[in-house]
N, C-alpha and C positions, 0 to 999 in steps of 0.2 A: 567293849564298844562295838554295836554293829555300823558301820560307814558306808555311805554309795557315793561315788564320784561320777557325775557327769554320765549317771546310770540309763540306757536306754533299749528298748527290748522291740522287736520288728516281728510278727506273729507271719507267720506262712499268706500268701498272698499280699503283701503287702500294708497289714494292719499294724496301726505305729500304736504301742501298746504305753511303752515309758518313753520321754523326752529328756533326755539331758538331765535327771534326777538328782540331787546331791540333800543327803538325808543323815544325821546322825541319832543314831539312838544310844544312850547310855545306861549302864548298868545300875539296874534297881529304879529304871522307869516303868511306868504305866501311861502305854500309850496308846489312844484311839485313832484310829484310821476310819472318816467317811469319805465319799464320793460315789456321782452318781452310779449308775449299771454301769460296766464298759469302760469306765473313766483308769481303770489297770492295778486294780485293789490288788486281787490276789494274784497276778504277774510279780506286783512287786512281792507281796508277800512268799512267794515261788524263789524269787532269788536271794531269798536272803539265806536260805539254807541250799541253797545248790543246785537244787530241782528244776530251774531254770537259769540260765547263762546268759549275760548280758550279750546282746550283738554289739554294743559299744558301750563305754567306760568301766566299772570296778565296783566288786562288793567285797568288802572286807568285814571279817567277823574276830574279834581282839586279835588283828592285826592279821590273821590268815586269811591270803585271797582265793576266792572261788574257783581264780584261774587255774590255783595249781593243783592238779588231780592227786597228789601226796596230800593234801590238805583238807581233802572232802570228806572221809569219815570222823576225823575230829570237830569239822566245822558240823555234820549233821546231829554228832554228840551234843553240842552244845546249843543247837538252836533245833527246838522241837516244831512240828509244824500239826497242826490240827485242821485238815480239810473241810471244805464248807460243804462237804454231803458226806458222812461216815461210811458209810459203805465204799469206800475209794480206799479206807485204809483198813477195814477190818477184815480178820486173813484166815485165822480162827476157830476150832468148831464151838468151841465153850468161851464163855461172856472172863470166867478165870483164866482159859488159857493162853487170851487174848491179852490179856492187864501181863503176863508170865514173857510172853513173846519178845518184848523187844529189852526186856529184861534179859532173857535166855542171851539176843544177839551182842548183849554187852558184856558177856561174860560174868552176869552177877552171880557168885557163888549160893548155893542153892538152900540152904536157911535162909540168908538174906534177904533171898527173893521171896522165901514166902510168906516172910516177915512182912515184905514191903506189897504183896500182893492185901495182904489179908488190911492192911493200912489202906490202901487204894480203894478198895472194896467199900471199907467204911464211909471213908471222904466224902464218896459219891456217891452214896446210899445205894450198891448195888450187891448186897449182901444176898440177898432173896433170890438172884440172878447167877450165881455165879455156874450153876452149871449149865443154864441156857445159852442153844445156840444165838448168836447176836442177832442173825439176819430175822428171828422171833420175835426179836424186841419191836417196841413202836418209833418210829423217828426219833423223837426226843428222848428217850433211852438209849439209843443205839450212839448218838451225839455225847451224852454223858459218856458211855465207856470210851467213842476215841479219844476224849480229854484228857478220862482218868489212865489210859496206856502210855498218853503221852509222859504227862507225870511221873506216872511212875517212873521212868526212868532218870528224873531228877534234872534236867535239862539246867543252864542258865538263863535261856529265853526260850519264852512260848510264845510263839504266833497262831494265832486264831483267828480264823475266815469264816465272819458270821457264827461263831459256835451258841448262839440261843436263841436263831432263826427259827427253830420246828421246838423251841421247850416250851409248855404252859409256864402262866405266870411263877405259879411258885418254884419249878424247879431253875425257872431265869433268875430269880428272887438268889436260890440256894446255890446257882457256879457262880453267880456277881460274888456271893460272899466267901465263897473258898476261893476265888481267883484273887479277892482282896485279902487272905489271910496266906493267901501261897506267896503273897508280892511283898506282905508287912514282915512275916516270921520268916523267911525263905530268901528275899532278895531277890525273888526272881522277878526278872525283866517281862512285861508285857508288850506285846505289840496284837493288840486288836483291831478285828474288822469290823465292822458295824453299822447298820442302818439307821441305826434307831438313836435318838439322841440323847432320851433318857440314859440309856447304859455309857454312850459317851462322857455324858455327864462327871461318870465315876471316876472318870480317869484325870492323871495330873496333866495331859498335854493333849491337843486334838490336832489332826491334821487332816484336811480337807484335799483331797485329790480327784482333780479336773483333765480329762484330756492328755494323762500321763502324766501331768506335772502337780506338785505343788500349790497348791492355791490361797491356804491360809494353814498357820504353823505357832499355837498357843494356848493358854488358856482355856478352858471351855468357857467359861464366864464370858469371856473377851472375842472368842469366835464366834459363839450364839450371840451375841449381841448383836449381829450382823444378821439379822433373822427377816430381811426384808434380798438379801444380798444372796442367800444361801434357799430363797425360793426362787431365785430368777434360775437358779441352776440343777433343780428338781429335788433341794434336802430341806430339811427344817430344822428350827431350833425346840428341845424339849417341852410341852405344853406348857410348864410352871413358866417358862420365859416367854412364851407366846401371849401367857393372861396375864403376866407382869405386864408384857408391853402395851397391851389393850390398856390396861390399868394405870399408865404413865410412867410404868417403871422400864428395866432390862434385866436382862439376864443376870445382870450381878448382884441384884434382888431377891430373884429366884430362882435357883434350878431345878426343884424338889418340893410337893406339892405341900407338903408340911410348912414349909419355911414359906413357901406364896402368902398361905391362909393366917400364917402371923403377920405378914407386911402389909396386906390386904387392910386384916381387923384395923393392923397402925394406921394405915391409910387414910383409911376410910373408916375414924374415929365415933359414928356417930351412928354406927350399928344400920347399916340400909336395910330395907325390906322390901319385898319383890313378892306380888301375888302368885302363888301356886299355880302352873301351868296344869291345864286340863289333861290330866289324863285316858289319853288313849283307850278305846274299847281294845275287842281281840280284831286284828285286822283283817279285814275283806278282802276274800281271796274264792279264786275259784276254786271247785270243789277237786280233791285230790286225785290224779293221776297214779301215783306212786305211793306206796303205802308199805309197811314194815309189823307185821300183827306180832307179839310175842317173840321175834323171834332171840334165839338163843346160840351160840354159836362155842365150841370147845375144840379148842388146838388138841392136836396127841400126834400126830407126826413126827416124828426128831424128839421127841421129849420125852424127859424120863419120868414123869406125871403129867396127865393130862392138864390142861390149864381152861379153866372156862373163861372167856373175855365175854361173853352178850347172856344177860338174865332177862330173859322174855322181855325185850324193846318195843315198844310203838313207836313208831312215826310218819309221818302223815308229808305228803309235800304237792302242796298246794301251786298251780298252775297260776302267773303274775304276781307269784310272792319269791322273794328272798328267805330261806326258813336256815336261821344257824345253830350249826351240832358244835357245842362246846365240851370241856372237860378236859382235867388233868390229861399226862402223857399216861399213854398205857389204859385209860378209862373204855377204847373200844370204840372210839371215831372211826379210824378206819377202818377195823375189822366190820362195823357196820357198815363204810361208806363202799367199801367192795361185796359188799350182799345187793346193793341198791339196784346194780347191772349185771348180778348174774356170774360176778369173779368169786366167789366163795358161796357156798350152798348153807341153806340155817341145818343148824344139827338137831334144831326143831321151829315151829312157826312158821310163816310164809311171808316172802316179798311180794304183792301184788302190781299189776301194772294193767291199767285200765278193768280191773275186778280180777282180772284171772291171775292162778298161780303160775310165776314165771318157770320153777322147775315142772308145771304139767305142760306149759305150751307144750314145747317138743322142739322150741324155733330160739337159743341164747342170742340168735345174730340178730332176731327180729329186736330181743331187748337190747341188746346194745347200738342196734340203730335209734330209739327212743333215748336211748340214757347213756347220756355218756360222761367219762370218768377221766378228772384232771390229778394223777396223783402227787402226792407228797414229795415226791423224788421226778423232776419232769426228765431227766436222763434216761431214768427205765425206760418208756415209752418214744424216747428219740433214738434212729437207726439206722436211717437212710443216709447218701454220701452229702445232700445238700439238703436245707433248711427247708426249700421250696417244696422238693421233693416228698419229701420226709410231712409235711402238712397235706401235698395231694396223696398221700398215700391211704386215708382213709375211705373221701371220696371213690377213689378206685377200688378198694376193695369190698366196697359196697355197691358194686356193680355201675357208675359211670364211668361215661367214654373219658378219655384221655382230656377233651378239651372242657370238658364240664370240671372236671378234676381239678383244672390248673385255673380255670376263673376261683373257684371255692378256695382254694389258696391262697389265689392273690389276694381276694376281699378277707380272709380270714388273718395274711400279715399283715394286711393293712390296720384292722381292728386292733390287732395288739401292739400296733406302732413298731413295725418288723418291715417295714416297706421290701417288695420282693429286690426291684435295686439296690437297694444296699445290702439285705440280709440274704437273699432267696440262695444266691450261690455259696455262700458260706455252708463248713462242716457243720453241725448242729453239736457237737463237741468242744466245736473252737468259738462258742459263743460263751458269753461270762454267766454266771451264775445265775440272775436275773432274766437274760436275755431269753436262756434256755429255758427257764419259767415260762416266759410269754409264749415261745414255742408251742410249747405242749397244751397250752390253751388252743391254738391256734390251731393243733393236729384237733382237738378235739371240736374246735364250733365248724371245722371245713364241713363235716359230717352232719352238721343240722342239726341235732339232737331236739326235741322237743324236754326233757330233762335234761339237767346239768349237774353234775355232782364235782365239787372242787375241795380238793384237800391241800388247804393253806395254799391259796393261788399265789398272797402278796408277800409269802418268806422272804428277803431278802432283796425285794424292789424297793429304790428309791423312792421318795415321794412322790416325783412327776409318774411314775410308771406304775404307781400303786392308784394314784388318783385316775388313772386312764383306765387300767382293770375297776374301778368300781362304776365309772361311767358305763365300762360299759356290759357290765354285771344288771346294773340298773334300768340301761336299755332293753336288754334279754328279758328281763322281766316284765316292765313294758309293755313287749311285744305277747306276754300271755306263757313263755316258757317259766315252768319252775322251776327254780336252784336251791341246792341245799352247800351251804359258806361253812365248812371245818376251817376255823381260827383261831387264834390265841390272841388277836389282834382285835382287844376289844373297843376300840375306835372304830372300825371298821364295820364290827356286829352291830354298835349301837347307829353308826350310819346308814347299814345296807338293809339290815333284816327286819322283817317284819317279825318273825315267828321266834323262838329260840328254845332248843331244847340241851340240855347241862346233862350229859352222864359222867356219874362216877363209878368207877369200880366196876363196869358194862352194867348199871342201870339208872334209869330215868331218875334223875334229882329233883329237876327243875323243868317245869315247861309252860309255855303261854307266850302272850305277848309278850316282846322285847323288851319296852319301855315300865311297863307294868309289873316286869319278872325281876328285871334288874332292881325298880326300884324296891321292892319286897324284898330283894336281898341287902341293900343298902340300910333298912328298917332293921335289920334283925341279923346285926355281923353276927358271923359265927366264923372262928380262925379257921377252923377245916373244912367250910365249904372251896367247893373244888373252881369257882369263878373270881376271877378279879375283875373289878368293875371300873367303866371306862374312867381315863383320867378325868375329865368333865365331872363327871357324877363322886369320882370322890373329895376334888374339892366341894364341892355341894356340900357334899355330907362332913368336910373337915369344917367349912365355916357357918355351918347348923350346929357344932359342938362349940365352937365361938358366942353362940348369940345372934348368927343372921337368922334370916327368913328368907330363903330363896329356894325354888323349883330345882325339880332331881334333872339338872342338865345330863345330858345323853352327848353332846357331842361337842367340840372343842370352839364350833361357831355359834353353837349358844350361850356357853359361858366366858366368850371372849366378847359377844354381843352384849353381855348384861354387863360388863365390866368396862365396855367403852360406851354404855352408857352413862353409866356410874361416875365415870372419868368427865364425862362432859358435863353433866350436870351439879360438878364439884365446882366445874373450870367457871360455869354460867354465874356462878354465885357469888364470885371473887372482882 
């Protein structure tokens, strides 16, 4: 039984992180943890293994308290912690001798372990990998192996911070189901973090934390059902409960788009039909600034074969469009998306920018003042002692005065909802997960860019602060800048982008218009195509195998719109 009494944690400066906490989790739960950015996710999740110390009341872990420093390698024994950015705990040179490591520090005798290595490896599909150095891998590989270390060493409880924040669909698809087969055959205790509500869904208990505390403690059925309560506070409840609602129903209806598109048909016995929305041309966009001919790109560094990730790429990104680069982990997003500014050289092909070849300019600062790059990890790129700072440090080093510097700051927290008041003087370390997300946007629009390159901007943001980055993604664009949207967030693709392009395996799959791409894949499943398609669009397509006739919705307010139609003109009839 892990227990908090009257649990509360006060961060440097004054920031009141937990309130008076009192929490119990029991052995052989599965439990989700949301709440907004900031609201002290992973504070708490820090104390429960040690790593953070209450300033007032008590954490007990089957019955041993945090207090007592004789107590603390047994309690870290049994309560494993999986950090919300891998690279915080990978130590490592090899992807094997990392999964071997905290094995090694438990003394597991040395068959055993390699018995349990070569099990681990399986699990997590990272057989291919084992003698790759980790920092090689792509985010959501690097995220699998801190799991699978974790694991390995066999814990009673895992806590996990966001762990399928940076995974594509399928490999989210593939830890939901070995986190549910570690919990059924194993016993092992879950405590997850999570933005997302679908994955909350899975779990037997959800817990809503607000402001340090407590907020709602139950059910998922019974918390999402609250899906009007849980927007005043910047989360949501899973689509399938949102189109129940539209549709008269709640969450205990539906929470899983399968089970929606059967209550739906019950529902609405009488088979509705809905004329086929017009299909989209390719969208109008100014002609490209930024361009990617062939290019082709092979690791050999550190590695004991070279590895190719980019087979002769196009890409195009067009100036007042949104253009989205999708595909599995490891498919070569980012290795593209750091060619686009001049961080990695093609190993053939060219990146152009405004027609010329950016390696003949002779000028990288000139491209990276045009194009600038929001990475995957917004911590690499924060460094300075304060938030403020650390955003005017672009400006500056692009040659503005000091006061020029620190206006582009301000207006630049202010866009990401960082007001310098509140955030400017803060560490940029000692901001939550999220927060430091919007940071690193922040370093990056102070500098102007006329391109934008973002890798997975909304990982890990609540809804209110996900909705704020697409406002004002949407704005930039607008204004005539072009972005190119790396996401696994395909509500947000089918919202934002105009354009989309799908690599797998570093080459072009899929490309065209959004609306038009997607629905060409919804036409023609194929289980190993590398995109999952917006929730919207797959009820569509679950109640077109029903016997509806309805338009390939793209986005959660058009097929909540056509079902609270549906809904009223059921009511009008009665």
């Amino acid at each position: 039984m892990i227990r908090t009494r009257a649990l509360s944690v006060e961060h440097p400066g004054g920031i009141q992180a937990l309130r008076g906490l009192d929490l119990e989790v029991a052995p052989g739960e599965w439990v989700a943890l949301m709440g907004p950015n900031g609201s002290g996710k992973t504070t708490l999740a820090r104390t429960l293994n040690a790593l953070q110390l209450p300033t007032s009341g008590t954490v007990s872990v089957d019955g041993l308290s945090t207090a007592e420093e004789a107590h603390l390698p047994e309690i870290r024994r049994r309560v494993a912690m999986v950090f919300q950015h891998p690279d915080d705990q990978l130590v490592a040179p090899t992807v094997e001798s990392e999964i071997a490591f905290g094995l090694e520090n438990h003394g597991v005798e040395p068959g055993a372990m390699r018995c349990r290595v070569e099990e681990v490896l399986r699990e997590f599909n990272l057989q291919v990998y084992r003698n790759h150095p980790p920092h090689l891998l792509s985010g959501g590989e690097r995220q699998r192996l801190a799991i699978a270390s974790a694991v390995a060493v066999r814990p009673r409880y895992l806590v996990l911070d966001e762990p399928t924040a940076l995974l594509d669909p399928g490999s989210r698809r593939g830890l939901i189901e070995t986190m549910a087969r570690l919990w059924r055959r194993h016993g092992l205790t879950l405590l997850q973090i999570t933005q997302s509500p679908e994955e909350a869904a899975e779990a037997g208990r959800l817990l809503i934390l607000r402001e340090g505390r407590i907020l709602e403690d139950g059910p998922p059925s019974r918390v999402f059902s609250g899906g009007s309560r849980l927007r005043r506070i910047g989360l949501s409840a899973p689509f399938a409960a949102e189109a129940a609602e539209a549709a008269g129903g709640s969450a205990a209806d539906a929470l899983d788009l399968e089970r929606l598109a059967g209550w739906l048909t019950d529902r609405f016995s009488a088979r509705r039909h809905h004329p086929e929305a017009p299909t989209s041309g390719d969208s109008e966009a100014a002609p490209s600034r930024l361009s990617a001919r062939r290019v082709r790109h092979t690791y050999r560094s550190g590695l004991p074969t070279p590895v190719p990730a980019l087979h002769g790429v196009d890409l195009e990104v067009p100036g007042g469009l949104i253009t989205g680069l999708l595909g599995p982990g490891g498919s070569g997003k980012t290795t593209l998306a750091q060619h686009l500014n001049g961080l990695l050289r093609p190993t053939s092909g060219q990146v152009l920018l405004d027609g010329r070849d950016i390696w003949r300019t002779g000028d990288a600062a000139a491209v990276r003042r045009e194009v600038g790059l929001v990475f995957q990890f917004p911590e690499t790129q924060l460094f300075e002692e304060t938030v403020q700072e650390d955003v005017a440090f672009g400006p500056r080093n692009h040659g503005h005065d000091e006061a020029e510097s620190q206006r582009r700051a301000l207006a630049a927290l202010d866009a990401v909802g960082l007001p310098a008041p509140e955030f400017g003087s803060r560490p940029p370390l000692g901001l939550s997960g999220g927060e430091r997300r919007r940071a690193a946007i922040a370093g990056v629009l102070s500098i102007r860019p006329s391109i934008l390159v973002l890798d997975e901007p909304t990982a890990g943001l609540d809804r209110g602060n996900r909705e704020r980055i697409a406002a004002l993604l949407t704005e930039l664009a607008g204004d005539g800048h072009g972005l190119v949207l790396i996401s696994h967030d395909m509500d947000l693709v089918a919202e934002l982008c105009g354009r989309v392009t799908c690599l797998d395996a570093g080459r072009v799959r899929w490309h065209g218009d959004t609306r038009q791409t997607l629905d060409r894949i919804s036409a023609s499943p194929d289980p190993e195509h590398p995109v999952e398609l917006p929730g919207a669009l797959q009820l569509a397509v679950a109640l077109r195998h029903r016997g509806w006739t309805v338009p390939p919705w793209m986005t959660p307010a058009e097929a909540c719109g056509f079902l609270r139609s549906l809904r009223q003109a059921e009511e009008g009839r009665e």
